[in-house]
N, CA, C and O atoms as CSV, one atom per row, in Angstrom:
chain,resi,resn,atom,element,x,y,z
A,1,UNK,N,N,-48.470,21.772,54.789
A,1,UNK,CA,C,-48.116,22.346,53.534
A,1,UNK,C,C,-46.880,23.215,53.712
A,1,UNK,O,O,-46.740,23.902,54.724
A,2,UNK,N,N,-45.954,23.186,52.699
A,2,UNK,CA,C,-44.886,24.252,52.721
A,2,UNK,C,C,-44.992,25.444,52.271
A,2,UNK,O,O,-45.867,25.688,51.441
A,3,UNK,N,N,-44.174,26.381,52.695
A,3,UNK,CA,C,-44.045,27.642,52.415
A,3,UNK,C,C,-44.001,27.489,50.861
A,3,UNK,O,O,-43.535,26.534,50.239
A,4,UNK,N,N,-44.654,28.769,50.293
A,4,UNK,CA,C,-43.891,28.792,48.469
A,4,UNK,C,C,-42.842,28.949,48.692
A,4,UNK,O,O,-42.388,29.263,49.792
A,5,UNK,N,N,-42.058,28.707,47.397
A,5,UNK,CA,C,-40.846,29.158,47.302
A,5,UNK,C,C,-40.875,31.043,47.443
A,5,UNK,O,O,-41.857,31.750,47.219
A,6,UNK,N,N,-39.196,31.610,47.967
A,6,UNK,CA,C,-39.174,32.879,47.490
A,6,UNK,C,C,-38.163,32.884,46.529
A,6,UNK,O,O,-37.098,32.278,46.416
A,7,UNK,N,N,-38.967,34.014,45.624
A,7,UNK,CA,C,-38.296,34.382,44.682
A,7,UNK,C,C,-38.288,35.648,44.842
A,7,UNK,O,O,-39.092,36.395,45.400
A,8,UNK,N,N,-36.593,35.984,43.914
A,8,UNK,CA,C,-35.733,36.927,44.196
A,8,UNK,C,C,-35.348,37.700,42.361
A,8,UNK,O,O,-35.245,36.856,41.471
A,9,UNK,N,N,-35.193,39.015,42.000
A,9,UNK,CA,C,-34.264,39.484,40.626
A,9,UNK,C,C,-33.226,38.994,41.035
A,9,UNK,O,O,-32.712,38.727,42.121
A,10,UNK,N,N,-32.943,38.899,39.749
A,10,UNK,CA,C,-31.091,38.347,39.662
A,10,UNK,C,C,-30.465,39.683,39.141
A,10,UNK,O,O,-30.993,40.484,38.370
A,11,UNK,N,N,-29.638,39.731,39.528
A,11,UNK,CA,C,-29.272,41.117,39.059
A,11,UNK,C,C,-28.692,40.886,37.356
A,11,UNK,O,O,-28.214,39.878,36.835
A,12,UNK,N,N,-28.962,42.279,36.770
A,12,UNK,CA,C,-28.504,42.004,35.433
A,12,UNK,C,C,-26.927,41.441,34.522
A,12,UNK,O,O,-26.619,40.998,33.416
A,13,UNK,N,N,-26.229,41.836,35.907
A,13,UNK,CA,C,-24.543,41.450,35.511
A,13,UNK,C,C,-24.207,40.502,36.668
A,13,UNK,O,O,-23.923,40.809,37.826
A,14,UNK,N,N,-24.299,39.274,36.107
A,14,UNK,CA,C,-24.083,37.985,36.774
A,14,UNK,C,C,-22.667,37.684,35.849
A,14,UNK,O,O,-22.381,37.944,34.680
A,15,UNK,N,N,-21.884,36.969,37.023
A,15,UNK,CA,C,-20.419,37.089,36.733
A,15,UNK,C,C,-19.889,35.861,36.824
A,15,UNK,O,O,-20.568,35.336,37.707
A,16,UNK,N,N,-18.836,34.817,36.340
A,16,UNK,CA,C,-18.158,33.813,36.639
A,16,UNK,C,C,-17.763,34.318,37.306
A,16,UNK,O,O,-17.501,35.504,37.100
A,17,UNK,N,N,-17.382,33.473,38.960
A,17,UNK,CA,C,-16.596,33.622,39.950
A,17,UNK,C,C,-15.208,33.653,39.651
A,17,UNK,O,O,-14.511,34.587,40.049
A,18,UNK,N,N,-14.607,32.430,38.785
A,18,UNK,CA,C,-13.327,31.902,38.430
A,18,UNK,C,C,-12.945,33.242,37.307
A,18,UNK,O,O,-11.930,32.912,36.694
A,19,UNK,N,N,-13.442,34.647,36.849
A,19,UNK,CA,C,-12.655,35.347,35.942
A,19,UNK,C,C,-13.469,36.381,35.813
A,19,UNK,O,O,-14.696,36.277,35.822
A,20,UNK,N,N,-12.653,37.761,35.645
A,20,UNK,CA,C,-12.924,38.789,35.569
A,20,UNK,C,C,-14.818,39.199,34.634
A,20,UNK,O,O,-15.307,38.572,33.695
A,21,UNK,N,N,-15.272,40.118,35.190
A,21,UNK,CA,C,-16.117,40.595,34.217
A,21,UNK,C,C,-15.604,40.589,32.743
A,21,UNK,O,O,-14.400,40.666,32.500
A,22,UNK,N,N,-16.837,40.466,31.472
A,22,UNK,CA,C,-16.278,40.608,30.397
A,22,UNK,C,C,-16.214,41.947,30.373
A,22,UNK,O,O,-16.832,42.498,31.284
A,23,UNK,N,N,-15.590,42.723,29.518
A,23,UNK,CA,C,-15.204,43.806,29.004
A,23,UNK,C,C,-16.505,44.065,27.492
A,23,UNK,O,O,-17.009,43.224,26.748
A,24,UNK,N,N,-16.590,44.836,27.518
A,24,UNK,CA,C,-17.754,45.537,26.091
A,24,UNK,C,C,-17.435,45.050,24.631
A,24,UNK,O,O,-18.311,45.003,23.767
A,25,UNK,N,N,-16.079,44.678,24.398
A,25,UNK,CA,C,-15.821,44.436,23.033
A,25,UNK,C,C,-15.498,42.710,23.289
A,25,UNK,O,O,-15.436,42.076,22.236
A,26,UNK,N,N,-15.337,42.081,24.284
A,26,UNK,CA,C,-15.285,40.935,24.386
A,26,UNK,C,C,-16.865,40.269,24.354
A,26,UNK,O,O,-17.252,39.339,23.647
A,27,UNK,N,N,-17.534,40.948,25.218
A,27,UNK,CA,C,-19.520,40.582,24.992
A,27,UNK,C,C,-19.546,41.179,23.035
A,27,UNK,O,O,-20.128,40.330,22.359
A,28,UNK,N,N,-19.088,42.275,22.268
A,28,UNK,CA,C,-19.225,42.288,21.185
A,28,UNK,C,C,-18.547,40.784,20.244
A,28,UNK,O,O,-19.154,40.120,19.404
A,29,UNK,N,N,-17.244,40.602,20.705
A,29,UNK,CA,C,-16.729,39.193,20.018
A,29,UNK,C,C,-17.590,38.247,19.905
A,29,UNK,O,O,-17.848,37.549,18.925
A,30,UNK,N,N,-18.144,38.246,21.221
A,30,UNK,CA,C,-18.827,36.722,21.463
A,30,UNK,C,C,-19.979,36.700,20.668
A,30,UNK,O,O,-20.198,35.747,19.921
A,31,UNK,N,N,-20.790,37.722,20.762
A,31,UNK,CA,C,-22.557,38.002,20.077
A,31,UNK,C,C,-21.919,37.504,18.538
A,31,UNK,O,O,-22.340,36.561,17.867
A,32,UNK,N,N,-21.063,38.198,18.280
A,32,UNK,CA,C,-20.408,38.259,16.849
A,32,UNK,C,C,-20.201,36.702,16.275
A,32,UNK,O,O,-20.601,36.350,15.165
A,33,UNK,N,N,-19.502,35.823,17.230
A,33,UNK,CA,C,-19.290,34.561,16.792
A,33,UNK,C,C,-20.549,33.591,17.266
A,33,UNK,O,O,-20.549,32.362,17.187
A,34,UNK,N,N,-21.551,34.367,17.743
A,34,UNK,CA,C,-22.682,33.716,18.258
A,34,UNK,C,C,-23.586,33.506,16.687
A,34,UNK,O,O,-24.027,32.504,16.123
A,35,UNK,N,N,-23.596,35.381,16.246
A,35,UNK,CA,C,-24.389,35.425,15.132
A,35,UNK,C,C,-24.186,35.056,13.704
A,35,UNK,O,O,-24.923,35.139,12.721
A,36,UNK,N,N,-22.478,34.449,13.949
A,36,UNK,CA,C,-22.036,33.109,12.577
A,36,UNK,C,C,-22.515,32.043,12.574
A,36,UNK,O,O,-23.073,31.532,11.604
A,37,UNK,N,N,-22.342,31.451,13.869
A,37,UNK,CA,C,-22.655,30.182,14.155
A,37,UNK,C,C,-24.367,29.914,13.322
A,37,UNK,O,O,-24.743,29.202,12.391
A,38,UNK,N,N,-25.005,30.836,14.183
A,38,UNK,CA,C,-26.271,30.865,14.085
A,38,UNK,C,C,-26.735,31.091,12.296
A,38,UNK,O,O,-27.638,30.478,11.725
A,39,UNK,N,N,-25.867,32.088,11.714
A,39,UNK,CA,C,-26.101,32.184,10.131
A,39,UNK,C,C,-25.865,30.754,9.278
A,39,UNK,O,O,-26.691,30.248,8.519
A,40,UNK,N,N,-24.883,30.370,9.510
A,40,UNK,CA,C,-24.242,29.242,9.333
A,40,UNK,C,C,-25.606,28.053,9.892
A,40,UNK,O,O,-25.965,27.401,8.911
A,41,UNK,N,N,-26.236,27.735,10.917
A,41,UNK,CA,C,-27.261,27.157,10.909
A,41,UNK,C,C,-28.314,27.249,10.352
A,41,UNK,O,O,-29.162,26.363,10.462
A,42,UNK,N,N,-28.516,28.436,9.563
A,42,UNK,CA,C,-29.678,29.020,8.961
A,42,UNK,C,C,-29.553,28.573,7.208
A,42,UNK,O,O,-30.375,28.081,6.435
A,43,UNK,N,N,-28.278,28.960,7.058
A,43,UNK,CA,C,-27.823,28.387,5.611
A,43,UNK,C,C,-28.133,27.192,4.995
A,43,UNK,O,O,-28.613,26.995,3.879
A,44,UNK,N,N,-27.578,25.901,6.433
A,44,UNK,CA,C,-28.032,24.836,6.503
A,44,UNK,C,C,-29.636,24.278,6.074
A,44,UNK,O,O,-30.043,23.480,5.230
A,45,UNK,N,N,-30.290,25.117,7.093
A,45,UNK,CA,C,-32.089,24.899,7.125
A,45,UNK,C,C,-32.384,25.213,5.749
A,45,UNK,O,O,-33.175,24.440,5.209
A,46,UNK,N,N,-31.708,26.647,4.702
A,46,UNK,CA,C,-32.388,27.028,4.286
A,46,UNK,C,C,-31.668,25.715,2.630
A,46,UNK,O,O,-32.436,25.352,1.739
A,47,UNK,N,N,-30.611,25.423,2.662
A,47,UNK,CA,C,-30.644,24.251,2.053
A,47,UNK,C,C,-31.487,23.022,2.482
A,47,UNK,O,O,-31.895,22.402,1.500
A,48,UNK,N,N,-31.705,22.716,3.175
A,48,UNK,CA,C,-32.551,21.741,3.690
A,48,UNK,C,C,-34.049,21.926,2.846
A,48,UNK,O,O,-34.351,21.005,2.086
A,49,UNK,N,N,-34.674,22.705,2.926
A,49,UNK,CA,C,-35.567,23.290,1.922
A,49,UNK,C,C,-35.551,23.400,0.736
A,49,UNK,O,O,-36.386,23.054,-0.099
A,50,UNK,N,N,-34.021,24.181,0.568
A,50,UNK,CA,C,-34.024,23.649,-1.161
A,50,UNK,C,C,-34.187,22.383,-1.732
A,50,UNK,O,O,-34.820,22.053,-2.734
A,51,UNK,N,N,-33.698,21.898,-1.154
A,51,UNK,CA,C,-33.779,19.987,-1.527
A,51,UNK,C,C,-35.050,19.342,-1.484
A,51,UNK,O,O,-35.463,18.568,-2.347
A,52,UNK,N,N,-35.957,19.857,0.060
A,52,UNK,CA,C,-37.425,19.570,-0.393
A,52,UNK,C,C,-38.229,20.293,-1.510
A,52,UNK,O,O,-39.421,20.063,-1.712
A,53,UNK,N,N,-37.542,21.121,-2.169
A,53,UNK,CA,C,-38.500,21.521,-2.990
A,53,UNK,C,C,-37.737,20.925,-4.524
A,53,UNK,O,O,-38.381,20.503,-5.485
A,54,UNK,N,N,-36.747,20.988,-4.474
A,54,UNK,CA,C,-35.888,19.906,-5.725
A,54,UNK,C,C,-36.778,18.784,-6.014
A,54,UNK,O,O,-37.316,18.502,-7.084
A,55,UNK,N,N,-36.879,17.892,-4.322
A,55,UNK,CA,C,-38.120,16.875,-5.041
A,55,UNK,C,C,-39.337,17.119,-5.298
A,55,UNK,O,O,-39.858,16.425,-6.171
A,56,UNK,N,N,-40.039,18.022,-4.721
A,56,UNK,CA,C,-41.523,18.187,-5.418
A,56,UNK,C,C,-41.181,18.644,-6.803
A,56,UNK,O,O,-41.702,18.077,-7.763
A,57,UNK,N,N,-40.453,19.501,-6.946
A,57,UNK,CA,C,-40.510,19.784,-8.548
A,57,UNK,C,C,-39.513,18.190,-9.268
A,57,UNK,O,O,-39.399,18.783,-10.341
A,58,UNK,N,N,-39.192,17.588,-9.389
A,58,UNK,CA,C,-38.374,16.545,-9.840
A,58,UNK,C,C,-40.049,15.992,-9.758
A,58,UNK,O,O,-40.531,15.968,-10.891
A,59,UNK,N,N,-40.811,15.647,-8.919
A,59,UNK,CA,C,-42.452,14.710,-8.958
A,59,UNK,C,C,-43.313,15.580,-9.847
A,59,UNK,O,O,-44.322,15.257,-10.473
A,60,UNK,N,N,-42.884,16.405,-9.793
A,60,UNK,CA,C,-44.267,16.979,-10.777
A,60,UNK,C,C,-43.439,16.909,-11.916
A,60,UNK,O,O,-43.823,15.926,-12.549
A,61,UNK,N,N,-42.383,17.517,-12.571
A,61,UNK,CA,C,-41.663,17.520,-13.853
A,61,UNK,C,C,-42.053,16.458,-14.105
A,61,UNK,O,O,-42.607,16.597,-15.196
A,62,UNK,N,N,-42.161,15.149,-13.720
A,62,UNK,CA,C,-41.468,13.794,-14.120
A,62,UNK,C,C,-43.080,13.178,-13.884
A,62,UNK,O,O,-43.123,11.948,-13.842
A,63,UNK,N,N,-44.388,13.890,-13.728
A,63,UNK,CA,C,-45.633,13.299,-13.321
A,63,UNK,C,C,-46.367,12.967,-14.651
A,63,UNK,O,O,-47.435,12.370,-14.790
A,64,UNK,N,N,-45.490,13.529,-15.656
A,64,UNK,CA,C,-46.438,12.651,-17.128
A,64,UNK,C,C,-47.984,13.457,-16.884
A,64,UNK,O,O,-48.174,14.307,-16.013
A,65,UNK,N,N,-49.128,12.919,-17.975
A,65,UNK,CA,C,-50.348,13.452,-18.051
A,65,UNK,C,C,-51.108,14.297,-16.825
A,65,UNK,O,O,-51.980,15.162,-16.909
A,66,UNK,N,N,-50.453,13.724,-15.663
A,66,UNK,CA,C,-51.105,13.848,-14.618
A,66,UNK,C,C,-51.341,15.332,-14.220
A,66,UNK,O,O,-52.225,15.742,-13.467
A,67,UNK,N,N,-50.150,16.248,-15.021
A,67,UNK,CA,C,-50.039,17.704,-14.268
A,67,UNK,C,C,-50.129,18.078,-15.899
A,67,UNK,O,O,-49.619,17.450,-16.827
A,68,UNK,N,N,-50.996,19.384,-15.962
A,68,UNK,CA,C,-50.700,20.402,-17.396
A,68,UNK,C,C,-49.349,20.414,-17.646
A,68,UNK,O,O,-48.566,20.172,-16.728
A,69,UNK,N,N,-49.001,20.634,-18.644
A,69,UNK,CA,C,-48.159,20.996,-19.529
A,69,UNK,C,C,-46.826,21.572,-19.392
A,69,UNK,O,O,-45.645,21.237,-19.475
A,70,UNK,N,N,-47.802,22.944,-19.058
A,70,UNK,CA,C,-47.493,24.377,-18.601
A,70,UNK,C,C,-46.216,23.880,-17.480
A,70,UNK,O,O,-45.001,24.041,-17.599
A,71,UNK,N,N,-46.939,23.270,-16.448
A,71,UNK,CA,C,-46.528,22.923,-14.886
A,71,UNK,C,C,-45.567,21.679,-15.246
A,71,UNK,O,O,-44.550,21.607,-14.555
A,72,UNK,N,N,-45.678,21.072,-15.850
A,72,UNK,CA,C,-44.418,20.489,-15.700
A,72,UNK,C,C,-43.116,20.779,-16.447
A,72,UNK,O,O,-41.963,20.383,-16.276
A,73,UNK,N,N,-43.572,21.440,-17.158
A,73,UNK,CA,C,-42.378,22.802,-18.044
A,73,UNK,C,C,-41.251,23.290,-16.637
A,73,UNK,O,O,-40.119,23.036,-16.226
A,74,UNK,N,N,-42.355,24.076,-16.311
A,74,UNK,CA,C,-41.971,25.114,-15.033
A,74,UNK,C,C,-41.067,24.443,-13.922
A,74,UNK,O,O,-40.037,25.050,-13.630
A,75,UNK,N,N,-41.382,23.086,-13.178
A,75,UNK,CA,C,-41.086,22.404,-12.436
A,75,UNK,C,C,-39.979,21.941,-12.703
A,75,UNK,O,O,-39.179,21.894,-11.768
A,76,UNK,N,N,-39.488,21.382,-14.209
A,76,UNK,CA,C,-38.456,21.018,-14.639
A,76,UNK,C,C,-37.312,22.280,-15.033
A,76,UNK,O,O,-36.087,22.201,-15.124
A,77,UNK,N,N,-38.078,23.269,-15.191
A,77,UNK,CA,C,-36.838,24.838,-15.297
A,77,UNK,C,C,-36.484,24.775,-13.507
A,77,UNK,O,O,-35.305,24.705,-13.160
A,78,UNK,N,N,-37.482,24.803,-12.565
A,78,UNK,CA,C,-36.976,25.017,-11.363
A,78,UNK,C,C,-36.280,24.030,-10.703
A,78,UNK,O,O,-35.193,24.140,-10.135
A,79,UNK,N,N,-36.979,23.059,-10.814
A,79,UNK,CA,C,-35.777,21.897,-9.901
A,79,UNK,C,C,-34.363,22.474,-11.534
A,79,UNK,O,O,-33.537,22.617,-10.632
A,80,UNK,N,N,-34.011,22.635,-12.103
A,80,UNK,CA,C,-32.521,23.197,-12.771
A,80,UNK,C,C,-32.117,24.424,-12.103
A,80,UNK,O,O,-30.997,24.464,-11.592
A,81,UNK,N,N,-32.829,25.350,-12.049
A,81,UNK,CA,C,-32.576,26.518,-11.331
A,81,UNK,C,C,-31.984,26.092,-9.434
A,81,UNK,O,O,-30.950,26.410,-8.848
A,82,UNK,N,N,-33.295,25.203,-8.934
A,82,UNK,CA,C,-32.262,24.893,-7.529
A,82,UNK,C,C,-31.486,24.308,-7.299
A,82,UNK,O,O,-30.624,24.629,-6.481
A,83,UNK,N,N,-31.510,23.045,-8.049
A,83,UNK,CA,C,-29.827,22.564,-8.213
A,83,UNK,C,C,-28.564,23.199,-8.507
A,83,UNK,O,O,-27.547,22.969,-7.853
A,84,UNK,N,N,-28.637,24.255,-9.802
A,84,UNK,CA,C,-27.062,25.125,-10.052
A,84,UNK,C,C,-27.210,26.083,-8.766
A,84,UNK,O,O,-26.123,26.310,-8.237
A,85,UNK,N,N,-28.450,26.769,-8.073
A,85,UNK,CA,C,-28.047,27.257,-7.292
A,85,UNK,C,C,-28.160,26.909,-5.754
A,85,UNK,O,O,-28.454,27.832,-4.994
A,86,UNK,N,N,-27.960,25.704,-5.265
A,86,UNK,CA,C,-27.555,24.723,-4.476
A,86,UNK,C,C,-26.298,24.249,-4.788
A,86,UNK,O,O,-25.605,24.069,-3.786
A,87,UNK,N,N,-25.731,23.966,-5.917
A,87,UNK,CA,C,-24.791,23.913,-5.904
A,87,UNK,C,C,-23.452,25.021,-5.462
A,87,UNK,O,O,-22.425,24.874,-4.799
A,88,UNK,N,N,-24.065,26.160,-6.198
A,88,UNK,CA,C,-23.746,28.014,-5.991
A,88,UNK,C,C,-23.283,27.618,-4.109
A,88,UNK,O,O,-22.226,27.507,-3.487
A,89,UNK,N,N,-24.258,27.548,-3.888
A,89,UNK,CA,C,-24.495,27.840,-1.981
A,89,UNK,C,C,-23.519,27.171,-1.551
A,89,UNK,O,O,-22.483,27.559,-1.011
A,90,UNK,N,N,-24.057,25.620,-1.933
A,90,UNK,CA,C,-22.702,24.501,-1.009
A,90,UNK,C,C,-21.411,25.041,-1.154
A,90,UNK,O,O,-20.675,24.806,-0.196
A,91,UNK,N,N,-20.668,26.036,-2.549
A,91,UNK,CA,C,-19.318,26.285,-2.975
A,91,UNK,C,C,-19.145,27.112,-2.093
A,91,UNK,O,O,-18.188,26.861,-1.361
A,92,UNK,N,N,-19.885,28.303,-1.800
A,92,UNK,CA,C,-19.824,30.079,-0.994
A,92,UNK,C,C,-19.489,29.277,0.381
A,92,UNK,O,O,-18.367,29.477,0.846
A,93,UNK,N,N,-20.438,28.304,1.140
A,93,UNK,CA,C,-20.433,28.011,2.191
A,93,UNK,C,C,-19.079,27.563,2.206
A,93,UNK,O,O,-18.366,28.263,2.926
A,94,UNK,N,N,-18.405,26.462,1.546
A,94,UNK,CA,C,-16.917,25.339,1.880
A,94,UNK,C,C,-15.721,26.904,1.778
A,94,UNK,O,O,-14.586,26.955,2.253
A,95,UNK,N,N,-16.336,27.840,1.137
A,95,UNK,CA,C,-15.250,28.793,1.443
A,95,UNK,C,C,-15.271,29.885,2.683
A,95,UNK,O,O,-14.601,30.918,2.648
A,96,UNK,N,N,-16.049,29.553,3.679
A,96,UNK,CA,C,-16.525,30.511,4.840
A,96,UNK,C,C,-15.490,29.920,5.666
A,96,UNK,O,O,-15.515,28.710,5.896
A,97,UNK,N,N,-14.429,30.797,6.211
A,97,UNK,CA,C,-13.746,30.431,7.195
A,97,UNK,C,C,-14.598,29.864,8.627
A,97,UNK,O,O,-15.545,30.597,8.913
A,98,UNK,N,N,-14.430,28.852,9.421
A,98,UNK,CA,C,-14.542,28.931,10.762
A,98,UNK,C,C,-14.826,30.098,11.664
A,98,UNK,O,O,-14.146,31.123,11.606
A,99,UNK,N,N,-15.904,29.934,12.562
A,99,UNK,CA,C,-16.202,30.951,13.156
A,99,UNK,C,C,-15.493,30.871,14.543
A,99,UNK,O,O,-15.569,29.910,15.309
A,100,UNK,N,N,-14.554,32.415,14.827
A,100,UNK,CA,C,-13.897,31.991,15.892
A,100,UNK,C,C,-14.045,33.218,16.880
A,100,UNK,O,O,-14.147,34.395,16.532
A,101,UNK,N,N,-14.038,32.799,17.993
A,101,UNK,CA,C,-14.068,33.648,19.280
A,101,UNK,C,C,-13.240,34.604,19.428
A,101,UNK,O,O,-13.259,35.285,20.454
């Protein structure tokens, strides 16, 4: 049988060999264009959702006898409501500059 492995801490400031430590406002740049990127993916998801819920309400609006009244009233105000404001989103987003380093 072999030895376990040993394990060792890494120390907390691990460095590219090929270039200087970062500097404090350069680790701030980066987090910074880290936490666009990442908003910008979130925007995405959270359209992604809007759209699944566009179609459940578009199936129930459009379900005839099957759903009260009431509910398909409602379903048909909301799938209108997430569409103009899906539309709203897609416009805000095409005007977000590029996220840059």
């Amino acid at each position: 049988m072999s030895d376990p492995p040993k394990l060792s801490l890494v120390p907390d400031s691990v460095y590219w060999l090929d270039r200087p430590p970062e500097s404090t406002s350069g680790r701030v740049r980066r987090h910074q264009f880290e936490a666009r990127i990442l908003a910008r993916e979130h925007i995405g998801e959270l359209r992604l959702a809007m759209k699944e819920a566009e179609g459940f309400a578009f199936v129930v609006a459009q379900g005839g006898d099957i759903y009260p009244p009431g509910v398909r009233d409602v379903a048909g105000r909301l799938l209108s409501y997430l569409q103009a404001q899906a539309q709203t989103l897609d416009t805000l987003v095409t005007r977000l500059d590029e996220p840059r380093l």
